[in-house]
OpenMM code with the backbone's topology and positions (N, CA, C; nanometers):
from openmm import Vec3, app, unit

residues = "UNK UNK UNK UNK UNK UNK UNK UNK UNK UNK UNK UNK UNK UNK UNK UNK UNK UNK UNK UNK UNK UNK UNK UNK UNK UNK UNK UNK UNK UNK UNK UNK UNK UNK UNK UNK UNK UNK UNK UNK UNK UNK UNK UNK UNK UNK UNK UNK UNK UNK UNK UNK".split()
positions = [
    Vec3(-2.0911, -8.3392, 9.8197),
    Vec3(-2.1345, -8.3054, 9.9534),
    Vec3(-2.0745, -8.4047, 10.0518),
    Vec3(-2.0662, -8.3558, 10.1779),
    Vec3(-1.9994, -8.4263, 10.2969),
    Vec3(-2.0729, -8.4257, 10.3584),
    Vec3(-2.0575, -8.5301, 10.5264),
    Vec3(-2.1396, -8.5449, 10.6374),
    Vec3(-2.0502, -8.5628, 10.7110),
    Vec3(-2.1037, -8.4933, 10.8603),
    Vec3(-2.0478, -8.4592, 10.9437),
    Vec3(-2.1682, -8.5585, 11.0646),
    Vec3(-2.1186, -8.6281, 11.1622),
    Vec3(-2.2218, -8.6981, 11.2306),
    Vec3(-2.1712, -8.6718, 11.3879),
    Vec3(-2.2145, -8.6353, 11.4780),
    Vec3(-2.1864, -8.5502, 11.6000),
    Vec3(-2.2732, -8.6458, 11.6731),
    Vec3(-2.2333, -8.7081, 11.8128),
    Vec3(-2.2849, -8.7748, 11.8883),
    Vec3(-2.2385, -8.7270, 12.0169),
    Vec3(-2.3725, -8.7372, 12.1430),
    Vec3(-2.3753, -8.7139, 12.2734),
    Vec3(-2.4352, -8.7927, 12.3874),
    Vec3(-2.3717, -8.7630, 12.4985),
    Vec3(-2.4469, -8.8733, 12.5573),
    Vec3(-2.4681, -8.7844, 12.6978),
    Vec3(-2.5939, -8.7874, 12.7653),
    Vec3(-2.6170, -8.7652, 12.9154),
    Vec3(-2.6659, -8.6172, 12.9392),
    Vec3(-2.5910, -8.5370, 12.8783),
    Vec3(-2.6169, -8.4119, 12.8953),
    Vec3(-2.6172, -8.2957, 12.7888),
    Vec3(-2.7094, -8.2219, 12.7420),
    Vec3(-2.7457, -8.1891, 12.5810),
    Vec3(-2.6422, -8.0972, 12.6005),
    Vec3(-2.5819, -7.9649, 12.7370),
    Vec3(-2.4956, -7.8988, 12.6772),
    Vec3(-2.3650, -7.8845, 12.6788),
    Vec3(-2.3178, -8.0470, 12.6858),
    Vec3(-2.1976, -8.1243, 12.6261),
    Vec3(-2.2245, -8.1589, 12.4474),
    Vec3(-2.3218, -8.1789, 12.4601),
    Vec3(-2.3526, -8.1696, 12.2861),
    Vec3(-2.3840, -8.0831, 12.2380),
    Vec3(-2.4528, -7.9326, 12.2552),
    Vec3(-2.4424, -7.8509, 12.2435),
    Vec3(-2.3378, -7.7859, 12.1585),
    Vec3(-2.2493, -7.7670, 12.2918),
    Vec3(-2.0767, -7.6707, 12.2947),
    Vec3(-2.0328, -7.7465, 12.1340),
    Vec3(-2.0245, -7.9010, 12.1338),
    Vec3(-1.9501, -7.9928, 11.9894),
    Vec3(-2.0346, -7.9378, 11.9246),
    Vec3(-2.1706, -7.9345, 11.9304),
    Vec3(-2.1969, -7.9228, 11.7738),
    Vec3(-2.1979, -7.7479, 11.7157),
    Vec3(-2.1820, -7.6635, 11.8044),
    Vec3(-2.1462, -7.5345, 11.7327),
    Vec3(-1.9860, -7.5315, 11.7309),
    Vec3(-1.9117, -7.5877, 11.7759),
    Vec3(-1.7464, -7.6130, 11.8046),
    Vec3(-1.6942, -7.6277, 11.6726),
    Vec3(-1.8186, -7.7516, 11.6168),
    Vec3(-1.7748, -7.8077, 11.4624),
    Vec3(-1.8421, -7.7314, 11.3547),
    Vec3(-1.9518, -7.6802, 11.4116),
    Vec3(-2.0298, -7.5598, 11.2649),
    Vec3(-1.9043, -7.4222, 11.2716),
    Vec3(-1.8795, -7.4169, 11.3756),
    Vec3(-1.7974, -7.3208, 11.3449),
    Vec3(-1.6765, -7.3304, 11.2764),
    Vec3(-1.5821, -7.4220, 11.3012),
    Vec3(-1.4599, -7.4850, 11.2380),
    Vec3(-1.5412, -7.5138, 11.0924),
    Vec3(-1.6382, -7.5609, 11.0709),
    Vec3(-1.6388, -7.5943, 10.9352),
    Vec3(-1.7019, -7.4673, 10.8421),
    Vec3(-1.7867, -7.3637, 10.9216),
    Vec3(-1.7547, -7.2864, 10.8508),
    Vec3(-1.6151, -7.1302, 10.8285),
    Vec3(-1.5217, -7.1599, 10.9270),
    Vec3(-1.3826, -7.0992, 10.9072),
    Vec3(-1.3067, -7.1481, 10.8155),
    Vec3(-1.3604, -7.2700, 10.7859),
    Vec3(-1.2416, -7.3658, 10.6843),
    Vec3(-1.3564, -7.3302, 10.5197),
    Vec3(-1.3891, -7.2629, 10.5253),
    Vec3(-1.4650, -7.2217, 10.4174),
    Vec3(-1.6094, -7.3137, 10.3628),
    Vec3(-1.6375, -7.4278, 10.4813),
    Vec3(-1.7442, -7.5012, 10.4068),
    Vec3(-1.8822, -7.3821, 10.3795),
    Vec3(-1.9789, -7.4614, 10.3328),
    Vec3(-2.1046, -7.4261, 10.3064),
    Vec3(-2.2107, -7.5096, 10.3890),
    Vec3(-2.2672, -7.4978, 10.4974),
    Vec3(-2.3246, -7.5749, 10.5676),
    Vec3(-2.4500, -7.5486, 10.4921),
    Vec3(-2.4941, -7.6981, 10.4629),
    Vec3(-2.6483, -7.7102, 10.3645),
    Vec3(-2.7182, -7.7411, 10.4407),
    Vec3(-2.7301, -7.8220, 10.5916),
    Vec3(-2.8606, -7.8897, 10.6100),
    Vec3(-2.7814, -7.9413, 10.8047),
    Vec3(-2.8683, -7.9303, 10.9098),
    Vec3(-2.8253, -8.0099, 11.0148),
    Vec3(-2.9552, -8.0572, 11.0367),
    Vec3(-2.9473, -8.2104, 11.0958),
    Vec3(-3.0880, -8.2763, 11.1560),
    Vec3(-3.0247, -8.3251, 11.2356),
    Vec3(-3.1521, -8.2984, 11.3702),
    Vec3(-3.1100, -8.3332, 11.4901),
    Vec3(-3.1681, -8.4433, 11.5462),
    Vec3(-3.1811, -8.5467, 11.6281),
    Vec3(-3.2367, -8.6279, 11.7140),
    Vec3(-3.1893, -8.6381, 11.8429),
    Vec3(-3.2950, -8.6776, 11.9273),
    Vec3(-3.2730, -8.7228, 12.0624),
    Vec3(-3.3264, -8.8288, 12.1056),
    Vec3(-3.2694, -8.9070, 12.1684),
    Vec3(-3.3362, -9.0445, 12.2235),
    Vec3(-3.3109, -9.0538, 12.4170),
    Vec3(-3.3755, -9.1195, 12.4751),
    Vec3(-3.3031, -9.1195, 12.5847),
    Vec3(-3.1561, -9.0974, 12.6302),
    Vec3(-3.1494, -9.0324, 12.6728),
    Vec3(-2.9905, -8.9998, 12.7254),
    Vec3(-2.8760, -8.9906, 12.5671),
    Vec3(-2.9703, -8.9354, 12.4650),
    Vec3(-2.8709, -8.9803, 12.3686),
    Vec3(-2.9078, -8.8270, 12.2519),
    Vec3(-2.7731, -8.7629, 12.1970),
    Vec3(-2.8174, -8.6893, 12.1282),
    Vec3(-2.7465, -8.7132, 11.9981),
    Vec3(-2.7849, -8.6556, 11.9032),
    Vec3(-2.7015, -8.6701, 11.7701),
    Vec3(-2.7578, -8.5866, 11.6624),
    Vec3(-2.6155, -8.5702, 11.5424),
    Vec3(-2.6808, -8.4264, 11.4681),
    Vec3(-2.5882, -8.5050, 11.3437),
    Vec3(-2.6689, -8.4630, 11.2136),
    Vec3(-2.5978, -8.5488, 11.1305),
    Vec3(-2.5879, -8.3529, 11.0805),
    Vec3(-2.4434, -8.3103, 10.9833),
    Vec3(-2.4056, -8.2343, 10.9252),
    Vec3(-2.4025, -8.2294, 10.7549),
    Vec3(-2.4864, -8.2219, 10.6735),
    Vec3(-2.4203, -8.1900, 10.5777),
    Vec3(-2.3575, -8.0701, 10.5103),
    Vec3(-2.2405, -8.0698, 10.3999),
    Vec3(-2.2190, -7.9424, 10.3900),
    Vec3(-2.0903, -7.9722, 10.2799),
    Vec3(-2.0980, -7.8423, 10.1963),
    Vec3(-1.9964, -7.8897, 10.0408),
    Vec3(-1.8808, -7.7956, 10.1056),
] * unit.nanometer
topology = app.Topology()
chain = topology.addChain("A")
for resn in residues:
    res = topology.addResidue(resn, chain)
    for name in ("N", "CA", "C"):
        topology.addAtom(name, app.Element.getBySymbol(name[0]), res)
């Protein structure tokens, strides 16, 4: 399994657009997306990816 770790800052749909940008590319390239967890902190977003 792999991880994919996606970081944002200021505005969620600048992080948003990346993080379906990269689910999508990774699933065209044939991955298997197993699992995304998300967090937010002040002004701060992030999504960890796993996926075989």
């Amino acid at each position: 399994m792999k991880t994919q770790i996606i970081t944002g800052f200021w505005t969620a749909k600048n992080f948003v657009e990346r993080l379906n940008a990269t689910l999508t590319e990774l699933e065209a390239d044939g991955h298997e997306i197993i699992e995304v967890q998300y967090t937010d902190s002040f002004f701060c977003y992030s999504a960890l990816i796993l996926y075989k």
